[in-house]
C-alpha positions as a Markdown table, in Angstrom:
| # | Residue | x | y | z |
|---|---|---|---|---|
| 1 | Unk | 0.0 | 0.0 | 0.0 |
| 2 | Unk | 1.6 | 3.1 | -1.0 |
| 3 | Unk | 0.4 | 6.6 | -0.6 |
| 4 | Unk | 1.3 | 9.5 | -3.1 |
| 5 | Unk | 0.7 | 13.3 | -2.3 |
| 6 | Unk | 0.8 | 16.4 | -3.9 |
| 7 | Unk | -1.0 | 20.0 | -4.0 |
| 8 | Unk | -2.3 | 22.3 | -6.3 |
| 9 | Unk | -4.5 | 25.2 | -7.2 |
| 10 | Unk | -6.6 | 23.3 | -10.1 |
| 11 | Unk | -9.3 | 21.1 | -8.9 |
| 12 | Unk | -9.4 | 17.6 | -9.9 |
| 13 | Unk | -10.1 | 16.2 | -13.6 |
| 14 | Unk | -12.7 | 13.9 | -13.8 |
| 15 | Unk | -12.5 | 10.7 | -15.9 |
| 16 | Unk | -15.6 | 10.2 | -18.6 |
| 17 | Unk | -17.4 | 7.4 | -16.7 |
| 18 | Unk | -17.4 | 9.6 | -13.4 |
| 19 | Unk | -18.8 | 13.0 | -15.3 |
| 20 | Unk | -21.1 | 10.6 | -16.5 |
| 21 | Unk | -22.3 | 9.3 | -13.0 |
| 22 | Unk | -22.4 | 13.1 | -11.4 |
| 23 | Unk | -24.7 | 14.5 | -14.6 |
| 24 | Unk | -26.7 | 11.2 | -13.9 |
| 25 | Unk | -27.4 | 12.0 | -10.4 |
| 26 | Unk | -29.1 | 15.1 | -10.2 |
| 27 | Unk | -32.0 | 14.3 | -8.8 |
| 28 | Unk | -32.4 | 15.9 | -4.7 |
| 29 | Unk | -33.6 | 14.9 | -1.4 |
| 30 | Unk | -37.0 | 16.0 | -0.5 |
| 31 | Unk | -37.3 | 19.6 | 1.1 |
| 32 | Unk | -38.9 | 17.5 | 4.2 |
| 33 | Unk | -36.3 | 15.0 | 4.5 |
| 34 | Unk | -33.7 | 17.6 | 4.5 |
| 35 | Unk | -35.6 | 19.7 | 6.7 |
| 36 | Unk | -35.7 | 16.4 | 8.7 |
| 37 | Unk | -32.4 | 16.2 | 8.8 |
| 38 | Unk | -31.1 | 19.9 | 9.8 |
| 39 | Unk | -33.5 | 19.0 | 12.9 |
| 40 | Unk | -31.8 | 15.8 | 13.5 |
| 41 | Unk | -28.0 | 16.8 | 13.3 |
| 42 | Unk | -27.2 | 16.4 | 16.7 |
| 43 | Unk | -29.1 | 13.3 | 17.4 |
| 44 | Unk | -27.4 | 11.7 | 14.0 |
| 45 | Unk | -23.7 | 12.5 | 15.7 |
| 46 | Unk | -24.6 | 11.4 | 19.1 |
| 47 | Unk | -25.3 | 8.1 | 17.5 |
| 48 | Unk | -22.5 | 8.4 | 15.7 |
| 49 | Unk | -20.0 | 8.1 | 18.0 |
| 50 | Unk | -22.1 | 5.6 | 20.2 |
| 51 | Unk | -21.6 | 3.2 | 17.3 |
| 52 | Unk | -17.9 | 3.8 | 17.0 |
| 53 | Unk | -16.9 | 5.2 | 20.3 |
| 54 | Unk | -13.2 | 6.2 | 20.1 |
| 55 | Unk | -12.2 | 4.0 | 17.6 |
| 56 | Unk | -13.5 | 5.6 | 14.1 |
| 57 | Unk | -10.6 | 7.8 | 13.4 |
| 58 | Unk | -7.3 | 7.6 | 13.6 |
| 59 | Unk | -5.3 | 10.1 | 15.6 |
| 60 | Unk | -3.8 | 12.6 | 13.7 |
| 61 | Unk | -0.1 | 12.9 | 14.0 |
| 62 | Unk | 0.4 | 14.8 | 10.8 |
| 63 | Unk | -1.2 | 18.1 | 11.9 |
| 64 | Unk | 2.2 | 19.7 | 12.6 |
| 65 | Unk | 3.7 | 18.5 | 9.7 |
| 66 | Unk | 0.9 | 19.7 | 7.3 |
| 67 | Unk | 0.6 | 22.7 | 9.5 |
| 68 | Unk | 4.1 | 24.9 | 10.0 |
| 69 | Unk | 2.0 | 27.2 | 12.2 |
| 70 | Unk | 1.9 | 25.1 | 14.7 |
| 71 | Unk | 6.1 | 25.4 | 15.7 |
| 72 | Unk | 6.3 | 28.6 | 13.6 |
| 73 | Unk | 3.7 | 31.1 | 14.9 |
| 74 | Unk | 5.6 | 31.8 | 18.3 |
| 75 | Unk | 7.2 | 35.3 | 18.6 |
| 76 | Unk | 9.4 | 33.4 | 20.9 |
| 77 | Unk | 10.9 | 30.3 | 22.2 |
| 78 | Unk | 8.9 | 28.8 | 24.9 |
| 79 | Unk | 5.6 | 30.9 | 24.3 |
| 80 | Unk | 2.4 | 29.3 | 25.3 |
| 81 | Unk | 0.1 | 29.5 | 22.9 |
| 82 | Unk | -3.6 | 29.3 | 22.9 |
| 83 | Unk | -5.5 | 27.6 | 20.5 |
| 84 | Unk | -9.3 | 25.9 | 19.5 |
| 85 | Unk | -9.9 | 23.1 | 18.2 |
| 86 | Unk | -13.7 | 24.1 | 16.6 |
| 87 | Unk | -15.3 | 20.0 | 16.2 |
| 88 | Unk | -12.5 | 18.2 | 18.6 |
| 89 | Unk | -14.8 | 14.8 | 17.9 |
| 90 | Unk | -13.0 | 12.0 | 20.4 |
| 91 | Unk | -9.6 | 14.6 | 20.6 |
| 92 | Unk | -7.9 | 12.6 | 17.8 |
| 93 | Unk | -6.0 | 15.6 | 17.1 |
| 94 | Unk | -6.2 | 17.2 | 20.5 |
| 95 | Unk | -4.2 | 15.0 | 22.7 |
| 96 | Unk | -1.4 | 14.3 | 19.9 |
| 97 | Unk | -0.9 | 17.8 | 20.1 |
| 98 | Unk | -0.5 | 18.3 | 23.7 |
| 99 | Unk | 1.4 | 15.1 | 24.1 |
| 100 | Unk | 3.9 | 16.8 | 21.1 |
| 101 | Unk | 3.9 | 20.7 | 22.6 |
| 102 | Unk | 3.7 | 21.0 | 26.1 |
| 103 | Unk | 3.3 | 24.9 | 25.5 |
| 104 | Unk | -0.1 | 24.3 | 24.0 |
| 105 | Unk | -3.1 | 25.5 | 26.3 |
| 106 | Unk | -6.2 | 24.0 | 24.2 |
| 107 | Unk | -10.1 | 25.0 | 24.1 |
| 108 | Unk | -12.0 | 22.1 | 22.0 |
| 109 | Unk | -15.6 | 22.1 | 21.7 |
| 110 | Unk | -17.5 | 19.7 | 19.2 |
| 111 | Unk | -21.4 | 19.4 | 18.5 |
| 112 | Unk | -21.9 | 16.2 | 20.0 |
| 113 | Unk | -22.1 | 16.2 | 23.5 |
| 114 | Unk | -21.2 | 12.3 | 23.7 |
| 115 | Unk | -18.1 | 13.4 | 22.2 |
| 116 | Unk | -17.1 | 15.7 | 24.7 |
| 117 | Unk | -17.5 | 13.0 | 27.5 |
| 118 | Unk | -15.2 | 10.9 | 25.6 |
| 119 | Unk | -12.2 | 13.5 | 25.6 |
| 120 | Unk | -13.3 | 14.7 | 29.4 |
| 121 | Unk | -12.6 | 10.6 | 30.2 |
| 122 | Unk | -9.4 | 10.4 | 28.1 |
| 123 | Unk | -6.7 | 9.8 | 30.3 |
| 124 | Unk | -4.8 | 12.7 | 28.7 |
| 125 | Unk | -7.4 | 15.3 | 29.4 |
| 126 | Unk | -6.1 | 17.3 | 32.0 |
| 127 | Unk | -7.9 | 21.0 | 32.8 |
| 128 | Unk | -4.9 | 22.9 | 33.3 |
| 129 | Unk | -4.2 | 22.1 | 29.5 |
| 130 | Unk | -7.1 | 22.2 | 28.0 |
| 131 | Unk | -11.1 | 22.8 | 28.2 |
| 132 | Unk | -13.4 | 20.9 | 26.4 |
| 133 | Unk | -17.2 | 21.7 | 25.6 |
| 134 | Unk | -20.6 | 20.9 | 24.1 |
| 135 | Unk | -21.0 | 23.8 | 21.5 |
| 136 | Unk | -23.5 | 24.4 | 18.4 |
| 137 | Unk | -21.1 | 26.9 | 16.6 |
| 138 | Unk | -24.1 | 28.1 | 14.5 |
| 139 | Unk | -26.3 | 29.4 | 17.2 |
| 140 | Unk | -23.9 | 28.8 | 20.8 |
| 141 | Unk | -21.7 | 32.4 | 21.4 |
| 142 | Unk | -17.6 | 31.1 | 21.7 |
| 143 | Unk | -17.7 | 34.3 | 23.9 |
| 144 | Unk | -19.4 | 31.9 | 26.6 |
| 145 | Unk | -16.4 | 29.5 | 27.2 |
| 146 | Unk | -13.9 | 31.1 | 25.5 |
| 147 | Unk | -12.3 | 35.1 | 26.5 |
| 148 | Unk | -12.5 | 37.3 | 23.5 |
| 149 | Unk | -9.5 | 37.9 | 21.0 |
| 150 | Unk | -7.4 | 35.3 | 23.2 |
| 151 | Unk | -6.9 | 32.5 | 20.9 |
| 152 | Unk | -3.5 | 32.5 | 18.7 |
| 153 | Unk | -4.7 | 29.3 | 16.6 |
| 154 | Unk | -8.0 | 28.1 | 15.7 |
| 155 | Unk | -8.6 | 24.3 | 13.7 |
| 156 | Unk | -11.1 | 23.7 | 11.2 |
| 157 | Unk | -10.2 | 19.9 | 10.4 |
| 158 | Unk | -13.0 | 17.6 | 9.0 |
| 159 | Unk | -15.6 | 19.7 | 10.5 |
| 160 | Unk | -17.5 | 22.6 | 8.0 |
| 161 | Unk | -18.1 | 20.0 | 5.9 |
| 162 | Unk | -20.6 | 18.6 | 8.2 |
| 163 | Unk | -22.6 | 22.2 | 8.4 |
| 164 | Unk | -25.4 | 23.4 | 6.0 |
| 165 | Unk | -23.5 | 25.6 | 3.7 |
| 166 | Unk | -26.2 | 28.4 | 4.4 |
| 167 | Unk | -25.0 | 28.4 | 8.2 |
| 168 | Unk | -21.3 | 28.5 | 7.2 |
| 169 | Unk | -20.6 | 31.5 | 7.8 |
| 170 | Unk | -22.2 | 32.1 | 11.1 |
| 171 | Unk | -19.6 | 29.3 | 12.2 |
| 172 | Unk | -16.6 | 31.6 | 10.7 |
| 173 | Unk | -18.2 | 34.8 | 12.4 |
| 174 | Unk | -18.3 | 33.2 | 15.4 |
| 175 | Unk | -14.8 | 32.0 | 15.4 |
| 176 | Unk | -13.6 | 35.3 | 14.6 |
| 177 | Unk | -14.8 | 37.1 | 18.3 |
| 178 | Unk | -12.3 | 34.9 | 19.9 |
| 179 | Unk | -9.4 | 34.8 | 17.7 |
| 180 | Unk | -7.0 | 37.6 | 18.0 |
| 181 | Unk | -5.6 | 40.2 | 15.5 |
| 182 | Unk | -3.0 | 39.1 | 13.3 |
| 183 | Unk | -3.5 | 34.9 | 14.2 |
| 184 | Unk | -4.9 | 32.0 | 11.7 |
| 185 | Unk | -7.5 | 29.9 | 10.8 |
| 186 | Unk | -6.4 | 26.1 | 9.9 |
| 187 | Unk | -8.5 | 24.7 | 7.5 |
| 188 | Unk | -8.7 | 20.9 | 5.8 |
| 189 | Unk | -12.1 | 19.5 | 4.1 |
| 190 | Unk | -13.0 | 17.5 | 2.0 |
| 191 | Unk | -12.2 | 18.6 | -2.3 |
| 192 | Unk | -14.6 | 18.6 | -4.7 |
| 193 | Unk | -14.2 | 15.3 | -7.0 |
| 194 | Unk | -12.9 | 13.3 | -3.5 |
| 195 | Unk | -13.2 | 9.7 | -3.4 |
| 196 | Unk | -15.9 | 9.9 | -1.2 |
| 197 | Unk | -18.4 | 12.0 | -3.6 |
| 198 | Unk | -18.4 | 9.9 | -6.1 |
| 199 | Unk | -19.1 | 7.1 | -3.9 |
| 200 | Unk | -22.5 | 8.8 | -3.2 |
| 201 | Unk | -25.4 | 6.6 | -4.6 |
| 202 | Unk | -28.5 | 8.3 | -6.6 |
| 203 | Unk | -30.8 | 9.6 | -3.3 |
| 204 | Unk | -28.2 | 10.7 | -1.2 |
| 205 | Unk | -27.7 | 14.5 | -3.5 |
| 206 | Unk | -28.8 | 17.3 | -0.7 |
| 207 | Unk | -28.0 | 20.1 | -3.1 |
| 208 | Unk | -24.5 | 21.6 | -5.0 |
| 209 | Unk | -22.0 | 19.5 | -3.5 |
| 210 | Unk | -23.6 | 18.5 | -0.5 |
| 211 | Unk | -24.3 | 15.0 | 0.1 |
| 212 | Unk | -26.5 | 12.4 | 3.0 |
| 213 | Unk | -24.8 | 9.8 | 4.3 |
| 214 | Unk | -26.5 | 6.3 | 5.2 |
| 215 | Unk | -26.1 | 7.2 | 9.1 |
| 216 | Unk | -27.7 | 10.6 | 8.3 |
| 217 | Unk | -24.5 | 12.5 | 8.8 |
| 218 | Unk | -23.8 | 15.5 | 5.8 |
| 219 | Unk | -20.9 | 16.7 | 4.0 |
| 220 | Unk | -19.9 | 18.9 | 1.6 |
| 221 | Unk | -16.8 | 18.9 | -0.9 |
| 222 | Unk | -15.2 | 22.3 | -1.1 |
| 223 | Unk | -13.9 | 24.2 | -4.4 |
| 224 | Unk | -11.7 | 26.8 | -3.6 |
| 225 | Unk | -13.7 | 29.5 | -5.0 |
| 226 | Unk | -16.7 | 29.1 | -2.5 |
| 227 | Unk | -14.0 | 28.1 | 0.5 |
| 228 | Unk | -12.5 | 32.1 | -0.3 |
| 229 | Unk | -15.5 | 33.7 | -0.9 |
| 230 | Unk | -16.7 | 32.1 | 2.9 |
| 231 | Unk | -13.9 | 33.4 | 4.9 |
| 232 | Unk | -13.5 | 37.1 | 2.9 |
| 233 | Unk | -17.3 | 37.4 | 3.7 |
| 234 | Unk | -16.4 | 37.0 | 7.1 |
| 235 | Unk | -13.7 | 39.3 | 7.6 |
| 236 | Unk | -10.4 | 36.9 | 7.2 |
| 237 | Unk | -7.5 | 37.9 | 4.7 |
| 238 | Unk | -6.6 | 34.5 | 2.8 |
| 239 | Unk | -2.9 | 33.3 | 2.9 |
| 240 | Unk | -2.9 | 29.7 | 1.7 |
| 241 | Unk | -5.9 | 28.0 | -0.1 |
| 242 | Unk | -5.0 | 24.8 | -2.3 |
| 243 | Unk | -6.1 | 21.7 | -3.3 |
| 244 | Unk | -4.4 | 17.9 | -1.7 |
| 245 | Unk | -4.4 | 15.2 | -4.2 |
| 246 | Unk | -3.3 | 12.1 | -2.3 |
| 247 | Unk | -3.5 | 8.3 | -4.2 |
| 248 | Unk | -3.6 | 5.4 | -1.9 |
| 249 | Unk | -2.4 | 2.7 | -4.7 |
| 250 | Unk | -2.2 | -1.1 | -3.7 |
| 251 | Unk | -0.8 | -2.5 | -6.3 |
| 252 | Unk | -1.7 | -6.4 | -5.3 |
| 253 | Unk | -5.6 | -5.6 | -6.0 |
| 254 | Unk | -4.6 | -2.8 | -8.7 |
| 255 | Unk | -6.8 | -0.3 | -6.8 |
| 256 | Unk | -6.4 | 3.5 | -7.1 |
| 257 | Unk | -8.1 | 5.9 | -4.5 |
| 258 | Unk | -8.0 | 9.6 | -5.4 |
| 259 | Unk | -8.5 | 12.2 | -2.2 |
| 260 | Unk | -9.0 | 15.3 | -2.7 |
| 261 | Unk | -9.0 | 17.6 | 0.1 |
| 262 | Unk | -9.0 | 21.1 | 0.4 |
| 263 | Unk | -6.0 | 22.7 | 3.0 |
| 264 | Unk | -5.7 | 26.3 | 3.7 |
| 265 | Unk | -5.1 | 29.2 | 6.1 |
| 266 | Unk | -7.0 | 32.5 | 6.6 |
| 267 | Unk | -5.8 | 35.0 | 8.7 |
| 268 | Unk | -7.7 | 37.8 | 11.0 |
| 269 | Unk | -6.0 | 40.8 | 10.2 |
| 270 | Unk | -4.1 | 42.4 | 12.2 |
| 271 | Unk | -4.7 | 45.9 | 14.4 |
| 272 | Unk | -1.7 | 47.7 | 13.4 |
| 273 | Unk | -2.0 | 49.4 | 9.9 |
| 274 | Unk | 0.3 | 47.8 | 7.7 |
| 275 | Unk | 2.1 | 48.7 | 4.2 |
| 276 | Unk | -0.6 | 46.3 | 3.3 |
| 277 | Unk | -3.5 | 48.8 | 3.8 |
| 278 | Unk | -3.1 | 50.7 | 0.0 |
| 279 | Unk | -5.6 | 52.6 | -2.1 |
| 280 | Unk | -8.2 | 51.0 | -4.0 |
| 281 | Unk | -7.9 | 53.9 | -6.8 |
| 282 | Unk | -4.0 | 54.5 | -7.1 |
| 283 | Unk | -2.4 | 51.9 | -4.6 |
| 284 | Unk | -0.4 | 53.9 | -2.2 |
| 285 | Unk | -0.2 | 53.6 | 1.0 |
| 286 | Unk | -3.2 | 54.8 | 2.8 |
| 287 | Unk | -1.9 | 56.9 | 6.2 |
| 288 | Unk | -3.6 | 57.4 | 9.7 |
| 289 | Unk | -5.9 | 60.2 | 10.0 |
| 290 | Unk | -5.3 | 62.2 | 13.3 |
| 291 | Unk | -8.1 | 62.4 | 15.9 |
| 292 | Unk | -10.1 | 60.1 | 13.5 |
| 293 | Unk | -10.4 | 56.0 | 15.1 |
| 294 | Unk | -7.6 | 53.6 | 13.8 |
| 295 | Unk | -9.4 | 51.8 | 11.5 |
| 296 | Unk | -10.3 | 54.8 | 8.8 |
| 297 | Unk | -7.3 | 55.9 | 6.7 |
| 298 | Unk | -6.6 | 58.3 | 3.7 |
| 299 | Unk | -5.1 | 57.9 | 0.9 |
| 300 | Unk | -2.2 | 61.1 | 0.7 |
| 301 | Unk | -3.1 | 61.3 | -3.1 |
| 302 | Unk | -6.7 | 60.7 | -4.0 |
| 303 | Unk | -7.8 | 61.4 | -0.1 |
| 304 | Unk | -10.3 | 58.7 | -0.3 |
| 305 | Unk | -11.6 | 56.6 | 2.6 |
| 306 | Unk | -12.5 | 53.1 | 0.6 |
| 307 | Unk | -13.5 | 50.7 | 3.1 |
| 308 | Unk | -12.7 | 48.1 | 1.0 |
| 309 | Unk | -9.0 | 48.4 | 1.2 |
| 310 | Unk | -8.8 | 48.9 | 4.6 |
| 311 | Unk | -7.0 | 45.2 | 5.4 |
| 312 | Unk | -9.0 | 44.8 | 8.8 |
| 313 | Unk | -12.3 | 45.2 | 7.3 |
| 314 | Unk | -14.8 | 42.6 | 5.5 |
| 315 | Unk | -14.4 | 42.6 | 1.5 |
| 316 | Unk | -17.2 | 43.6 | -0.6 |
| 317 | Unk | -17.1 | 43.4 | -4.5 |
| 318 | Unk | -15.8 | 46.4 | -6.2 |
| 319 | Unk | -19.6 | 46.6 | -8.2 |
| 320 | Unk | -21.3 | 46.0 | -4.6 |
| 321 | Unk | -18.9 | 49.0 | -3.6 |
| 322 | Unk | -19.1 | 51.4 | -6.0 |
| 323 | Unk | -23.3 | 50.8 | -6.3 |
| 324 | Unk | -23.1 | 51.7 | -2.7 |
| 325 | Unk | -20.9 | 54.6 | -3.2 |
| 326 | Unk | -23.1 | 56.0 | -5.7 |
| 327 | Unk | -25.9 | 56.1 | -3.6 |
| 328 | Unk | -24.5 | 58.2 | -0.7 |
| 329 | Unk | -21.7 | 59.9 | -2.5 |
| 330 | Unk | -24.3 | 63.3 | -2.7 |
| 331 | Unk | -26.1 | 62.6 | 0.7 |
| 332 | Unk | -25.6 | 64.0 | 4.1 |
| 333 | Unk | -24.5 | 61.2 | 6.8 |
| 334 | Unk | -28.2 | 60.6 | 7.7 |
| 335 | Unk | -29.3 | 60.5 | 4.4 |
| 336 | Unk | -26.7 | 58.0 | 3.3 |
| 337 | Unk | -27.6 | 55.8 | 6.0 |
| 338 | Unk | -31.4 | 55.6 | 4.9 |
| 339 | Unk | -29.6 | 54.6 | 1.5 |
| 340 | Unk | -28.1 | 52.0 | 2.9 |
| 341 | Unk | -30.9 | 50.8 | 4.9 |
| 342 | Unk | -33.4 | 50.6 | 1.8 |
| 343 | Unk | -30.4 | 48.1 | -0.1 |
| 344 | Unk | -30.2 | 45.9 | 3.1 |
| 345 | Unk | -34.1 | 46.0 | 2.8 |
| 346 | Unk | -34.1 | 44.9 | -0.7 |
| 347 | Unk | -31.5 | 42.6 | -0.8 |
| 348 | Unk | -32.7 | 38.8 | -0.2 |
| 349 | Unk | -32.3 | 37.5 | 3.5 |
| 350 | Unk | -28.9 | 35.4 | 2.9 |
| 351 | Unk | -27.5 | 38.5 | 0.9 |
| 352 | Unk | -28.1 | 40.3 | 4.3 |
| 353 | Unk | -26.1 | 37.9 | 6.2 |
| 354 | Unk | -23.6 | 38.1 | 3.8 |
| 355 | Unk | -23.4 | 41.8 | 3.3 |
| 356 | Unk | -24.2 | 43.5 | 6.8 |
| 357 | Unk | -21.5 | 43.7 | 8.6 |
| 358 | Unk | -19.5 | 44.8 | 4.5 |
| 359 | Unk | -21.7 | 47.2 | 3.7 |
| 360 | Unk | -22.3 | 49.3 | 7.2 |
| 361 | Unk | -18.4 | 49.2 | 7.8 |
| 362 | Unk | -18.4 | 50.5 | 4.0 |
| 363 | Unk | -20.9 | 53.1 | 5.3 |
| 364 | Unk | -19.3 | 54.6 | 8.4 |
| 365 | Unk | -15.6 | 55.1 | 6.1 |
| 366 | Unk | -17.9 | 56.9 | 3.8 |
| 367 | Unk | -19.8 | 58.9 | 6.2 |
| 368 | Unk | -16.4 | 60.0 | 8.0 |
| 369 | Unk | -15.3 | 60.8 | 4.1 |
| 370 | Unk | -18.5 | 63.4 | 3.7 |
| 371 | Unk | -17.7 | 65.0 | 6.8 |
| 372 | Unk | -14.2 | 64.8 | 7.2 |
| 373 | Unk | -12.6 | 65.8 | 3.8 |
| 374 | Unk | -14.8 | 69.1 | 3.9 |
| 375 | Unk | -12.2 | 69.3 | 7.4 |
| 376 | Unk | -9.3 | 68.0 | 5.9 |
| 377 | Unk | -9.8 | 71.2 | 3.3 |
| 378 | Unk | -9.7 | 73.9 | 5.8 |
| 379 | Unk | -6.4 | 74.4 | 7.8 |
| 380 | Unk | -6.6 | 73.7 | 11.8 |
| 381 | Unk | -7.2 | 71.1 | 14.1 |
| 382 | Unk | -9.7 | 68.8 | 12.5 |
| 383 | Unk | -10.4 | 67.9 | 16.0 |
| 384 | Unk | -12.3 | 71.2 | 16.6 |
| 385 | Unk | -15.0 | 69.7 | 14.3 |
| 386 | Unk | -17.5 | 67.1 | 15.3 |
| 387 | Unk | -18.0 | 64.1 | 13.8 |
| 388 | Unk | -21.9 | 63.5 | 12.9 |
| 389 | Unk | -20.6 | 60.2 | 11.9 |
| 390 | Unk | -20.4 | 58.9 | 15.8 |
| 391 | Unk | -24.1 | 59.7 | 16.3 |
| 392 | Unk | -25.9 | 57.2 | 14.2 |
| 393 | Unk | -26.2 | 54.2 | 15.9 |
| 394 | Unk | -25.3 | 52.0 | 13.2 |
């Protein structure tokens, strides 16, 4: 049995007979049955790992060799570092870590509660290392267990897969209240075209990508595109995002198993302005505005305030940008937010999950721009002028 890896930014290429067998199975799963199913989640992993206890998965020794991060992230020798593990499971990547880095203190939470009690009763489990918890990170506030912007690591192995796309990102804006400024996101999933996919049988199709298992468990198969798109739309900068192609090949029973899996990091970004934080019209460096809060800057040449280049804020399309731009560009501060508040209204409900926290970010750097270049144009303190921009509420 021999096992070949390599990575990549192209997604797999599909043989004839298996394009053939994905255009053949198109048909879905009943809205009820996958309504069923969203309602069932927990119960379906609880019975999970009552069937196979602790001894589904094998413990993963490779994270620190897949993951540089892990040695590398420390500003110096001997720090302690604080990290999650977001979907622990049974701690099959939990207590290899702690047995390898004694400088590790760990949170690890996971969705089933029955997995929890099987980490709490490991013999490695030990509180002043590390805390495990029963948590629903789609609904249950991190904040509750876990201090705010105190974690340097978080780890996403195996486990957004097993979430409703649509709730995705809730998981990712959760995640980012507790991780601090300047840290990473680990991320490995399942690729699109993986082994497992196309193992699917017709029935088992929940929607794009998304698939039932027999046990009632879910899981999507990431393409890079979407995996990007998740994590800008919640705030992260992206820093590594390819595709692992690994063959298992025995070569007794002339089998071939292509894996695909997707491994990346995404980083919060960081407090400090950076060289990083450039103009979206002529790319200079944008520079801090006195008396104004640190995360609005102006460009020295254009003096523009574009939200969208600021490197600590959410990314929003250039067309969403400039649509929005348009809109308030001519109005007073108030006025621009009613603009605003009439395209959250008639965007679509998932848009608005999407776009909030984007667009009313984009807002308040353009309401500071109304008021404050009309300052920036008369010599004097700028600090003598108030700001209507505070007095909003948004």
């Amino acid at each position: 049995m021999v096992s070949l890896q390599r990575k990549g930014p192209q997604a797999r290429i599909l043989t004839s007979e298996e394009k053939e067998k994905l255009e053949r199975d198109q048909t879905l799963v009943s809205d009820f049955k996958q309504q069923k199913l969203e309602k069932e989640a927990l119960k379906n992993w609880d019975l999970f790992y009552k069937r196979n206890s602790t001894n589904f998965f094998k413990n993963r020794h490779w994270t620190t060799r897949e993951f540089e991060e892990l040695k590398l992230c420390r500003e110096f020798e001997g720090q302690k570092l604080t990290m999650l593990e977001a979907g622990c499971g049974v701690g099959n990547c939990l207590f290899p870590l702690l047995e390898e880095d004694l400088n590790i203190f760990a949170y690890a939470c996971d969705f089933s509660p029955r997995a929890v009690e099987y980490v709490k009763k490991n013999p490695l489990y030990n509180l002043e290392r590390c805390k495990a918890f029963q948590c629903d990170l789609t609904k249950d506030d991190l904040l509750d267990h876990v201090p705010a912007e105190s974690v340097d690591i978080v780890m996403l192995i195996f486990v957004l897969s097993s979430i409703h796309p649509d709730k995705m990102l809730l998981v990712l804006q959760n995640i980012y209240k507790i991780l601090k400024p300047g840290k990473s996101v680990l991320f490995r999933d399942y690729g699109l075209y993986d082994h497992a996919m196309l193992r699917f049988k017709a029935g088992s199709k929940l929607g794009e990508n998304f698939y039932v298992r027999q046990d009632g468990t879910r899981s999507y198969f990431f393409t890079q595109e979407f995996l990007a798109q998740l994590f800008a739309d919640a705030g992260y900068e992206e820093v590594v995002n390819e595709y692992v192609f690994r063959e298992t090949v025995n070569k007794k029973e002339g089998l071939c198993v292509p894996r695909v899996f997707l491994q990346s990091k995404f980083r919060k970004p960081p407090e400090n302005p950076s060289s990083a934080t450039l103009c979206h019209q002529c790319r200079r460096n944008m520079v801090q505005i006195e008396q104004l809060p640190l995360c609005h800057y102006m460009c020295p040449q254009s003096r523009d305030f574009p939200c969208a280049s600021d490197s600590r804020a959410p990314n929003i399309s250039k067309k969403a940008y400039a649509a929005l731009k348009e809109r308030t560009s001519h109005s007073t501060p108030p006025k621009a937010a009613r603009h605003a508040e009439v395209a959250l209204t008639e965007a679509s409900d998932r848009k608005k999950l999407l776009l909030r926290n984007s667009v009313l970010r984009t807002l308040r750097a353009m309401q500071h721009e109304l008021v404050c270049r009309k300052k920036l144009s008369v010599k004097g303190d700028i600090s003598n002028d108030l700001c209507q921009c505070t007095h909003l509420n948004l």
